[in-house]
N, C-alpha and C positions, 0 to 999 in steps of 0.2 A: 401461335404459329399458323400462317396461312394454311399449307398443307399438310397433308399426315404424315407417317413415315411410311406408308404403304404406297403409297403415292410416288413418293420420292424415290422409296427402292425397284418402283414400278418400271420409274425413267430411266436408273441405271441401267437395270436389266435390259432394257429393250435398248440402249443405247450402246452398250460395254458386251457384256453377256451373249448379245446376237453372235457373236463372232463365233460363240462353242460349238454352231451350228455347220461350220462353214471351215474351220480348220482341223488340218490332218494335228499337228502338234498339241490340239487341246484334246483329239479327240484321244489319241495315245495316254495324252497325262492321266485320260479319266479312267481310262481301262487300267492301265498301273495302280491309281489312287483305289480303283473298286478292289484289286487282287491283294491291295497290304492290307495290315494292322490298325484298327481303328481301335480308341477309347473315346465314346462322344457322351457328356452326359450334360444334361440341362437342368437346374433348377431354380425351384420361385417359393417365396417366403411373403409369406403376407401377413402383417402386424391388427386386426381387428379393434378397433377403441370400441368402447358400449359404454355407456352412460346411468350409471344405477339412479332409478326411479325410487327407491324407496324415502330419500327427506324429500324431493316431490311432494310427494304425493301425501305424504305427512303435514305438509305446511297448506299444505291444497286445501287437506280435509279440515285445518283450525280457521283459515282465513274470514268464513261467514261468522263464527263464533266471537274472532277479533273484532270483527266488523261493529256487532253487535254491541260488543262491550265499549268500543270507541267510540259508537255514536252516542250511546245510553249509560254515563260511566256516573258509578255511585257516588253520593255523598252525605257530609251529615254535617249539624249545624253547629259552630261552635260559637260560645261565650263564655266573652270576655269582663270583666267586669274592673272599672278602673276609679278613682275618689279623686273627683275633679272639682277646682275650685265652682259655687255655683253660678257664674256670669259666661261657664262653657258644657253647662250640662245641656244636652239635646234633649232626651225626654225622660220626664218624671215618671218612673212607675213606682208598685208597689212593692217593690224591692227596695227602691231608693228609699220607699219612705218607713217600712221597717228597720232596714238600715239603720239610718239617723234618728227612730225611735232609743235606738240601741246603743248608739253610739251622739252622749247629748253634748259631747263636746265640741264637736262641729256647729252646734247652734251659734249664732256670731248675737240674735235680740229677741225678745219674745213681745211682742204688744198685740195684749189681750187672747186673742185667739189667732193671733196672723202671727207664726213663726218665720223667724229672717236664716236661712244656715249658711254658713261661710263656704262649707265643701257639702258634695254630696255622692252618693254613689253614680255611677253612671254604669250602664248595663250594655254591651253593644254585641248582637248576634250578628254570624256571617256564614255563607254557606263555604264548605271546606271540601275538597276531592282527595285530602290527605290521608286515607287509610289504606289499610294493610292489605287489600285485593287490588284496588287502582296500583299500589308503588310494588307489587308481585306482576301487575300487567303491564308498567314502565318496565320492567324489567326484563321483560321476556321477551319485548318487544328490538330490545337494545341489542339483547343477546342475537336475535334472529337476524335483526341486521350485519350485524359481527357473520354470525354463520352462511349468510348469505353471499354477500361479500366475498369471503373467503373464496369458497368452490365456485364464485363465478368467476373471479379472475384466474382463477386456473383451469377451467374449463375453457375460456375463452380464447387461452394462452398459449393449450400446449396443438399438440397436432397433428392433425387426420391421419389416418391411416396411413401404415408405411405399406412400401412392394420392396421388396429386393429379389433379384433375376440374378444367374451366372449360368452363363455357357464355358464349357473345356473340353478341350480336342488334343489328345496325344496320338500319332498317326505314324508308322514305318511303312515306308514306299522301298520299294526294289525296280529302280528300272535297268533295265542293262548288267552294267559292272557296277553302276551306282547305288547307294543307299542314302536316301532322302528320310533325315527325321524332322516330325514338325510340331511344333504346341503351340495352341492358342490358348486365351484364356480372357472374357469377357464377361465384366460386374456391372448391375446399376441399382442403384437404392433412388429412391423418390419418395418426397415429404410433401406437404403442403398444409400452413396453418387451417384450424378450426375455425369455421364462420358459418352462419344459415344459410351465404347465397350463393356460397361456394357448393354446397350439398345436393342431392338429386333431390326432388322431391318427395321422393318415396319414402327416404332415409328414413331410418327409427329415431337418429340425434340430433335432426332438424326440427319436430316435433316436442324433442324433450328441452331445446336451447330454446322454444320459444316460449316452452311453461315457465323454463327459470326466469326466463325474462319479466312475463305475466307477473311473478310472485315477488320478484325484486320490485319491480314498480309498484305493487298493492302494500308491499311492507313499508315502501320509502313513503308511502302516501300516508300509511297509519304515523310514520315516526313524526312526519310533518304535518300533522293535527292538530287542530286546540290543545288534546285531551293531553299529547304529549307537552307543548308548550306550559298549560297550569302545571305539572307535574319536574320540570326541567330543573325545580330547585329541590325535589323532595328526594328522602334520602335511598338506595335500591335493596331491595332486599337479597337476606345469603341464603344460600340452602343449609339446610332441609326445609322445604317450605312448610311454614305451619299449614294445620288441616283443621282452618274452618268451616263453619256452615256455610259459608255461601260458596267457595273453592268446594266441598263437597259434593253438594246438594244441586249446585246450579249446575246447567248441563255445559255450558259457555264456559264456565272454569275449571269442570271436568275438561272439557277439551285442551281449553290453556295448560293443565297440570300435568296432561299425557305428552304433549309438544314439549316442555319444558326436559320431561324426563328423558325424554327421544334425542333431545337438540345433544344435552348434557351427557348421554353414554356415544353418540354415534360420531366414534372420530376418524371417516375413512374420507378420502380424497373425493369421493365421488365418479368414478367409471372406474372403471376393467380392460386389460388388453388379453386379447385372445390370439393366439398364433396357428397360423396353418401353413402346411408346408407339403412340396407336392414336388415329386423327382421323377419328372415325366422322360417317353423314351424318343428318340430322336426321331420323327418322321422321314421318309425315304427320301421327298423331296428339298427337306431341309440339308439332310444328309448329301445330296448332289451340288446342292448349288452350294455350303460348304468345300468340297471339292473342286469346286471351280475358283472359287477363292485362293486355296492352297495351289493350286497351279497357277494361277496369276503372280502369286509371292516369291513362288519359287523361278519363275520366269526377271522376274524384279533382279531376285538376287544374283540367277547369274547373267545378268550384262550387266550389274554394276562388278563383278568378278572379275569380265570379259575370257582371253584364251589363254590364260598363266603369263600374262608378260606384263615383267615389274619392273617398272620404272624407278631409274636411280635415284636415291635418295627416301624411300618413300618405306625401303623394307628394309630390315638386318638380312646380311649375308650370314652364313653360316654351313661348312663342312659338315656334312656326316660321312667317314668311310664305313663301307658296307665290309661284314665279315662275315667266314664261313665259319659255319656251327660243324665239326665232326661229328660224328656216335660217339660217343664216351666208348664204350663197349668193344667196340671195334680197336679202341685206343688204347684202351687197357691190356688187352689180349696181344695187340702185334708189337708195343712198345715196352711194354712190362713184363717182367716173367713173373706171375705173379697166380696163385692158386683159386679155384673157384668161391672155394668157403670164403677166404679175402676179396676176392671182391663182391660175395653179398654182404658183406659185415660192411666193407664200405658204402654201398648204395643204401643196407638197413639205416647204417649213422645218419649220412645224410637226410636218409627221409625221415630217423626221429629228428635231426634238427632242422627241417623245416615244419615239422608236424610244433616241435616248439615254438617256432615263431610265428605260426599259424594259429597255434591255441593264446600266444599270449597277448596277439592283436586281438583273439577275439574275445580274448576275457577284459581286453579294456575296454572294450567295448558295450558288453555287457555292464560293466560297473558302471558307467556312464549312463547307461538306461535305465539302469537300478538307481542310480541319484537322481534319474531326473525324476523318474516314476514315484523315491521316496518325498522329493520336495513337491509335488503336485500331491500327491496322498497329503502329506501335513501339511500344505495349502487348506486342501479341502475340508481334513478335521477340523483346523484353526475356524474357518468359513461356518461350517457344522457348530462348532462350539460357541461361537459367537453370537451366531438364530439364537441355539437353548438358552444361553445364559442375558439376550434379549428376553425372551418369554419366560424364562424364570421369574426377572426383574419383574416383567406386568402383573404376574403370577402373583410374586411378592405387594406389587402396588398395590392392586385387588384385595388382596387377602389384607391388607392393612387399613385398607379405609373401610372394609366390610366390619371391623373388629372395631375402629371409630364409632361407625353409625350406633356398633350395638353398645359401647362405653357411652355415647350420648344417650341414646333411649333410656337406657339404664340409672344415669345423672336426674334425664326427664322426671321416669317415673318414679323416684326417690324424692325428686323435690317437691311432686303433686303427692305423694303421700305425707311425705312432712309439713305442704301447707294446708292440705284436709284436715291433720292433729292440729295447728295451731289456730284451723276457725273454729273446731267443736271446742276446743280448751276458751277459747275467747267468747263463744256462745256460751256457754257455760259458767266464766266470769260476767259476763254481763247481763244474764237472768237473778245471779246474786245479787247485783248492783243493782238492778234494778227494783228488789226486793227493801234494802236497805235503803234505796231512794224513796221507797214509797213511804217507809216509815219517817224518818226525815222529812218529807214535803210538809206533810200533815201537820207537823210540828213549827215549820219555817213558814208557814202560809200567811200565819198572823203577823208574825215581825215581818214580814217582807211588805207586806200594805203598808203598816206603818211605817216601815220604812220609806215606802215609795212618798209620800205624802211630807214625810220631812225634807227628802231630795228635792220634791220641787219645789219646798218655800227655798230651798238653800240655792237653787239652782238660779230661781229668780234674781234673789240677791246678787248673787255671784255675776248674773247679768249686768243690772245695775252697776256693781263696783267697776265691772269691766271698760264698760263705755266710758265710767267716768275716766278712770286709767287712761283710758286711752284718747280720749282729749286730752287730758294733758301732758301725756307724750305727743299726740300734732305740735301743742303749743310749743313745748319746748325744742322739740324739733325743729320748729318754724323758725322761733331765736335762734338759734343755732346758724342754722343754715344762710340768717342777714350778716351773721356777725362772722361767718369765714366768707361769707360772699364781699362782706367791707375789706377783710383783711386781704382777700387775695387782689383787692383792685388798689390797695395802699403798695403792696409788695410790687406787681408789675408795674406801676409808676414808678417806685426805686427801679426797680430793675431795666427800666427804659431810659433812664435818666444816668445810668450805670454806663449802659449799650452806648449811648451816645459819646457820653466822655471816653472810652475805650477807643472808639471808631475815632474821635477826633485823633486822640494820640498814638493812634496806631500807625506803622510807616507802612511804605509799600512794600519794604522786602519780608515783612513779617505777615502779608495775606497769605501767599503759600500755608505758612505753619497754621493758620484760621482755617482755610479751607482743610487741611490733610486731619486737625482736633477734629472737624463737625463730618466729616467725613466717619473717623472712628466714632464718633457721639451717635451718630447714626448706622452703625454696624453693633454697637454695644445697645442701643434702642431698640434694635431688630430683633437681637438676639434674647434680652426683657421680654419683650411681645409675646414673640415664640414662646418662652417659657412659660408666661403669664396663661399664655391661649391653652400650653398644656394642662398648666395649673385646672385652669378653667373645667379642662375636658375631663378630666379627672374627676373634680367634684361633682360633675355633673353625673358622670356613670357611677359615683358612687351615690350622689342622690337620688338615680334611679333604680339600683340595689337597695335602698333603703325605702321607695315607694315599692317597689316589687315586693318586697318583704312585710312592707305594712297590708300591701292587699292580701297576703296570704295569710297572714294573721286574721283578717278581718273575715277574710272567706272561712276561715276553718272556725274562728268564733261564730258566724251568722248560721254554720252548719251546724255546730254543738245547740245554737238556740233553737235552730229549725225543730232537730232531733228533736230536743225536751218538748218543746209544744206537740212534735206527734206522739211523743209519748206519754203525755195527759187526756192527746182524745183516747188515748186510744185504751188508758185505765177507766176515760169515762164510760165507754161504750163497752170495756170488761164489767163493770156494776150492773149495767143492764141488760146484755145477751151475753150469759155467760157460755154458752154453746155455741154463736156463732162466733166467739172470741179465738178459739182455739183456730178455725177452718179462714180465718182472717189474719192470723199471726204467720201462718204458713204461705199464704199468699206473699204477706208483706217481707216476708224472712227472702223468697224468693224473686222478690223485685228490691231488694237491697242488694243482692248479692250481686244482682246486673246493672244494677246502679254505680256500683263497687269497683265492677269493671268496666263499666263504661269513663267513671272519674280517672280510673289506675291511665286508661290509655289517652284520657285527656289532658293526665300530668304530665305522661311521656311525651306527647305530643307538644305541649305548650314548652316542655325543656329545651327538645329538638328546635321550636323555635328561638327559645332565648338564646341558646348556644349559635344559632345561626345569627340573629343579630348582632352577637357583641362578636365576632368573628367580621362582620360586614364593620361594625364600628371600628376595632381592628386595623384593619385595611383601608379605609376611611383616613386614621388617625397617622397610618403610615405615607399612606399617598401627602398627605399635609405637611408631613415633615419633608418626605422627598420634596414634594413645591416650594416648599420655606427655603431648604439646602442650594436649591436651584437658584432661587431669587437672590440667596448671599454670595451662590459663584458668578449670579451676572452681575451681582453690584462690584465687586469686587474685580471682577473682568474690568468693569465699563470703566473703574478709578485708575486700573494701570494703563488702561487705553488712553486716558485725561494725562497722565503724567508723562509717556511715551511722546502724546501729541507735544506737551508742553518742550519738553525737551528738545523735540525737533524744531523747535518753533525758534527757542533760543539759540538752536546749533545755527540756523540759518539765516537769524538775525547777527551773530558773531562773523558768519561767512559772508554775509553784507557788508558788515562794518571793516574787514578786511580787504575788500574786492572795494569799498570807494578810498581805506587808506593808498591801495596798489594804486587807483588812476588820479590821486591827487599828488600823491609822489612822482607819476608820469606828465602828469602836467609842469609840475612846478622843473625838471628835468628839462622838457620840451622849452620852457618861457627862459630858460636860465641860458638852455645852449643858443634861442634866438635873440637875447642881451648879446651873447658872446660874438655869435656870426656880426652884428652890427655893431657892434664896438670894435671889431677885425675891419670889417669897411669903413669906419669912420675912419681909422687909424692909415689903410691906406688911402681916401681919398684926401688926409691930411697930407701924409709923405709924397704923395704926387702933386698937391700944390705947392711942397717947399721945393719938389725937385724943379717945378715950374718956375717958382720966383727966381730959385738959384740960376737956371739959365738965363 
């Protein structure tokens, strides 16, 4: 708006208003208006929004710690180990070549000292961001965005500060014989949405809309990071968050695990409204020029009234006869002869029965006040009971996941006592074993040289047999393969010699039926394929269950050997320090057991992945069929479209053949009737040469 309203009511007054200065009629009305009854009252309600600071200033204080963690995000190295033919092994290590010390079947030839092996181990490390702190800090991150989010679009949404104003004026003027009643009564409420540039600058919630801002944009920058991208496929973790060392100990995870717990108890909307309310008294000057108003109105109203003359048609006529009221008393006494006591027993009657009809309007009325006042009171309880049996309910939620937490801890620390018993019982069994093994070795040490020494004269041999074996499988394979490659070049010569004679004797009306067989030969082909390719896929994911399962065979054998050989140094170096044996076993007892868990979380980890790829293979093997299904409904489209066309082809060739029968029949019609016209003129240029000759 250009101008203000002060402004504007500035121009009235000095415009309208002047006039109160100058007229005997205004000045009258005001002295009247000052000498009545006034009721003026004013008031203003002001709605305060406030912005609570505290997740702020919570995400404020983790942000450097995120930072940190997303620049700098942990990792650890995993391997793999796979037995791959040797024409795609990448490098030989000493893995490989204990391996295949161990495993002598994979030898494929031996000559002399150069071994030849068919497969071999192959070993392959990669660095991994897959652990349980990084997929605790994908997670938190997710979560913050979610929480973020949220409180900014309704922060962004809802809207500034309300006012609401009301002015009322109830006014009894007496001028003259007249009485003048008047009531005004004037409302305004004003809204206007939330935004920063809307705001003064002083504001406290221009300040706080532009940290949310800040904090949105630094979280959407973390989410759009490498660190989230490599993590985008890994799985998020649930609460209770486990409490490891480095979530402990690290001061960056201490912060993530306090924000975590903040994000997940704090569920309030984010601001506050505060009310003020202020019932101010009418200024004197307000008071006047009010009063000049109501005489303006009252001016309005009568010359739209004008001097009591009603024009026909505009009002109902209507009679009232006026009547005179006697005294009762006077009436009684000169018209009645009638005794004093009688006539107060009659005026008593009387005024108990108007005292009855006065007490029984006012008891209905009462009852009317009493329903309404009982329906607002059980309104209110109803309103009342519905808050408590809200906060009962959270009461109840509370108190039910509090009682969770302690049935899990409880669960927790029953199953780490149960597997404390079952390492001391298995340390325990394996110091026996261990015992029994030693006496065993001692015994088995001779036959097993000897043994060794027979396997490899046999081992040789078994080489020898093998190669020869299998030359002559090439050989016979080789026959083979001349003697179906003759057969099948004898068969397609039948069968081309077949093709041709059929083709000669075949007529034209019989290619339809050719085309509509190779048609289906070629939907029943497709649908072979398909199967076939299933077939295929099949075996293939079960030949890779069945390599997946030989590597883990082969890893947990290569580990059972590792084990025994440390467990010979390690009898050898108990025969000669047998004191530093004890403070060495403890050591080693102690990096087994972190060993233990380092494998436990590298089996879960390698499951998570396999269950992730036959999931991807899955969907892979779905999408394939969906494309396959697609490809039989366009083949299938494109054949009714072939037969549609054909059909049109013939309707319009038949419609041809019809359209030249119609104009050869009109011709032959046309040539017939101009035979006729000329054999009509021959006939009279005939008759008029005989009428000539005859004259």
């Amino acid at each position: 708006m250009g101008t203000s309203y002060e402004d504007l009511y500035n121009e009235y007054k000095a415009g309208t208003l002047s006039l109160f200065d100058s007229d005997d009629y205004y000045s009258n009305m005001l002295e009247a208006m000052e000498s009545g009854k006034h009721e003026i009252s004013m008031f203003n309600r002001f709605f305060e929004k406030k912005i609570d600071l505290k997740w702020v200033e919570a995400i404020e204080a983790c942000t450097v710690a995120l930072d940190t963690i997303v620049r700098n995000p942990r990792k650890f190295i995993v391997q793999e180990e796979e037995i791959v033919p040797i024409e795609r092994a990448r490098k030989i290590t000493a893995e490989s070549v204990r391996h295949l010390a161990q495993h002598t079947n994979m030898i494929a030839r031996v000559d002399g000292d150069k071994v030849t092996p068919s497969q071999i181990l192959n070993v392959f490390r990669e660095e991994s961001f897959e652990i349980y702190e990084n997929r605790f800090i994908f997670t938190l991150l997710r979560n913050l965005q979610h929480f973020i989010d949220t409180r900014y679009n309704v922060l962004f949404n809802m809207e500034q500060d309300e006012q609401r104003s009301s002015l009322t004026m109830n006014s009894e003027i007496k001028k003259g014989h007249e009485t003048i009643t008047y009531k005004l009564e004037v409302a305004t409420q004003t809204t206007a949405t939330m935004s920063a540039e809307d705001m003064k600058p002083g504001d406290q919630n221009v300040s706080a809309l532009a940290r949310i801002e800040r904090i949105k944009r630094v979280v959407n920058g973390f989410c759009s990071s490498s660190f989230m991208r490599d993590l985008v496929h890994c799985t998020p973790v649930r609460p209770p968050i486990m409490r490891t060392n480095v979530i402990q100990k690290d001061p960056n995870f201490r912060a993530c695990l306090n924000l975590w717990q903040f994000i997940s108890s704090y569920d309030e909307v984010g601001y506050e409204i505060t009310a003020k309310e202020t019932n101010e008294m009418v200024p004197d000057d307000y008071k006047n020029e009010l009063f000049q108003l109501a005489s303006v109105n009252y001016m309005l109203l009568k010359k739209n009234i004008g001097e009591q003359e009603f024009e026909e048609g505009k009002f109902k006529k209507r009679k009232v006869k006026p009547k005179l009221l006697k005294r009762l008393a006077e009436e009684l006494v000169l018209n009645y002869d009638m005794e004093e006591v009688e006539i107060r027993k009659v005026f008593i009657e009387e005024l108990k029965r108007a005292n009855k009809k006065k007490t029984a309007g006012e008891t209905k009325i009462n009852e009317a006040i009493d329903r309404a006042l009982k329906s607002e009171n059980e309104r209110k309880a109803e309103i009342e009971a519905r808050i408590q049996a809200e906060i009962q309910r959270k009461k109840e939620i509370e108190k039910r996941r509090k009682e969770r937490e302690k049935a899990k801890l409880a669960r927790e620390l029953a199953l780490e006592k149960e597997r404390k018993a079952k390492e001391k019982a298995r340390l325990k069994a394996k110091k026996e074993k261990e015992l029994a093994l030693e006496k065993e070795r001692k015994a088995k040490e001779k036959e097993r040289a000897r043994k060794a020494k027979l396997r490899e004269q046999e081992l040789e041999r078994l080489a020898k047999e093998k190669e020869k074996a299998r030359l002559a499988k090439e050989k016979a394979r080789e026959e083979k393969l001349r003697a179906l490659e003759e057969e099948k070049a004898r068969k397609a010569a039948l069968r081309a010699e077949r093709q041709k004679q059929k083709e000669l004797a075949a007529k034209q009306a019989e290619k339809e039926k050719q085309l509509a067989a190779k048609q289906k030969a070629k939907e029943k082909l497709a649908r072979e394929k398909a199967l076939q390719a299933e077939k295929e896929h099949k075996a293939k994911l079960k030949s890779k269950e069945k390599e997946r399962l030989a590597k883990q065979k082969a890893l947990e054998e290569q580990k059972a050997k590792e084990a025994a050989a440390k467990q010979k140094a390690k009898e050898k170096a108990a025969k000669e320090k047998a004191a530093q044996l004890e403070k060495e076993k403890a050591a080693k007892a102690k990096l087994k057991e972190k060993e233990k868990v380092a494998k436990a979380k590298a089996l879960e980890e390698q499951k998570a992945k396999a269950a992730a790829a036959k999931l991807k293979e899955k969907e892979k093997a779905a999408k394939e069929k969906a494309l396959q299904a697609e490809k039989e409904k366009a083949a299938a489209k494109k054949a009714k479209e072939k037969e549609k066309l054909a059909k049109q082809r013939a309707l319009e060739a038949e419609k041809a053949k019809a359209a030249k029968a119609k104009q050869k029949a009109k011709e032959k019609a046309a040539r017939e009737k101009a035979l006729q016209a000329e054999k009509a003129k021959a006939a009279a240029k005939k008759a008029k040469e005989k009428e000539k000759s005859a004259k």
